[in-house]
C-alpha positions in Angstrom: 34.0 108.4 131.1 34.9 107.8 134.5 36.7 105.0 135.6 33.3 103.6 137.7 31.5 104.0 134.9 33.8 102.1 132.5 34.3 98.7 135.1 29.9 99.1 135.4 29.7 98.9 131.9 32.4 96.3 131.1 31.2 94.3 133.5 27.3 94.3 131.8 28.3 94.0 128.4 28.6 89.9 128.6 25.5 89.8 130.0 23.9 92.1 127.1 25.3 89.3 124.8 24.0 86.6 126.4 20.5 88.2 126.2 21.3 89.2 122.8 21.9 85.6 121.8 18.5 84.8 123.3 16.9 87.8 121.8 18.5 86.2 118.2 17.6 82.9 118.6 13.7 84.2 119.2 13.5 87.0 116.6 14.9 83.8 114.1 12.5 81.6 115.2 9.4 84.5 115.0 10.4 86.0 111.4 9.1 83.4 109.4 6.1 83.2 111.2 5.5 86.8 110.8 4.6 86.1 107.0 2.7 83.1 107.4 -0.9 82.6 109.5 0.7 82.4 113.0 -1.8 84.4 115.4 0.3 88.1 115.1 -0.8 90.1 118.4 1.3 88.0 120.3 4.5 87.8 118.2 4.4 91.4 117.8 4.4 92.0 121.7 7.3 89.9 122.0 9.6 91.7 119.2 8.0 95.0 120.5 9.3 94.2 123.8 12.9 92.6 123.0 13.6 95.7 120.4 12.6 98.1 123.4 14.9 96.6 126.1 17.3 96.1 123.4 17.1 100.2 121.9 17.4 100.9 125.7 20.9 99.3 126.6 22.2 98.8 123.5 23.7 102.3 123.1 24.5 103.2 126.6 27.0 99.5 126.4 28.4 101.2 123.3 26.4 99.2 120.6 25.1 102.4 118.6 23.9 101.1 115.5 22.3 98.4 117.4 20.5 100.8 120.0 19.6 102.5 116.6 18.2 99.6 114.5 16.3 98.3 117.8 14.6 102.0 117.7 13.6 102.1 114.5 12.2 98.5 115.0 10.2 99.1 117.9 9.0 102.4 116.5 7.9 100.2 113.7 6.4 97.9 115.7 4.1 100.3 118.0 1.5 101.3 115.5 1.3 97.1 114.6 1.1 96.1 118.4 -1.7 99.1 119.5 -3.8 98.1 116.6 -7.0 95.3 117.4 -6.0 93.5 114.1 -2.5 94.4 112.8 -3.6 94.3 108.7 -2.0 90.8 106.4 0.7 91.4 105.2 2.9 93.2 107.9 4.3 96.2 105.7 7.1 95.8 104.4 9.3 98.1 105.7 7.9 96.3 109.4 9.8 93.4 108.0 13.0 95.6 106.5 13.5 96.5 109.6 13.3 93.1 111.7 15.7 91.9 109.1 18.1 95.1 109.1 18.1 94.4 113.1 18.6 90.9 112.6 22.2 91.4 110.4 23.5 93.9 113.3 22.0 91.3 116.2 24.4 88.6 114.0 27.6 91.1 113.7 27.5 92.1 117.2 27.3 88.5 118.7 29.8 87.6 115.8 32.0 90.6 117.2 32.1 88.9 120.9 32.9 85.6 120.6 35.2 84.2 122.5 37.5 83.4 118.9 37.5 87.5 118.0 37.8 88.4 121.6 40.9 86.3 122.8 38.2 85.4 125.9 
């Protein structure tokens, strides 16, 4: 990796977190609501869209399983937000999923606070 490319990517990384935090915060708040009688079309576009910004930097900042997990999220996600009526209950796997990127969202922001970074 070149030495450009290192500073670019150091230098987006606390960004990413503080995103990511956001990104927790919301996906917290939404789960519950994804297994009771909230209206889902519109939770389902939020998730798709935070997993698919989150697949998309997640890797290239060095956060593999992350990217990984946010892929297999949104992928799970596509088929629920392109239907007219995504069908009661969400599947379960849907939810597996969410939750599996949930635990890696909570390492990852765990992994750079400022009491395990020294920052």
């Amino acid at each position: 990796m070149s030495a450009v490319l290192k500073t670019t990517i150091d230098r987006l990384k606390p960004r990413f977190i503080v995103n990511l935090t956001e990104w927790q915060a919301s996906f917290r708040a939404l789960r519950p609501e994804l297994s009771g009688d909230a209206d889902l079309p519109p939770l389902l576009h939020e998730l798709r869209f935070a997993t698919h910004r989150m697949a998309g930097l997640a890797g290239t900042l060095g956060f593999r399983a992350l990217g990984r997990l946010a892929q297999q999220a949104e992928a799970q996600l596509v088929p629920l937000t392109d239907a007219t009526a995504p069908a009661r209950p969400l599947p379960p796997a849907v939810l597996a999923s969410l939750d599996a990127l949930m635990r890696e969202m909570d390492r990852v922001v765990a992994d750079a606070s400022p009491a395990r970074t020294g920052r």
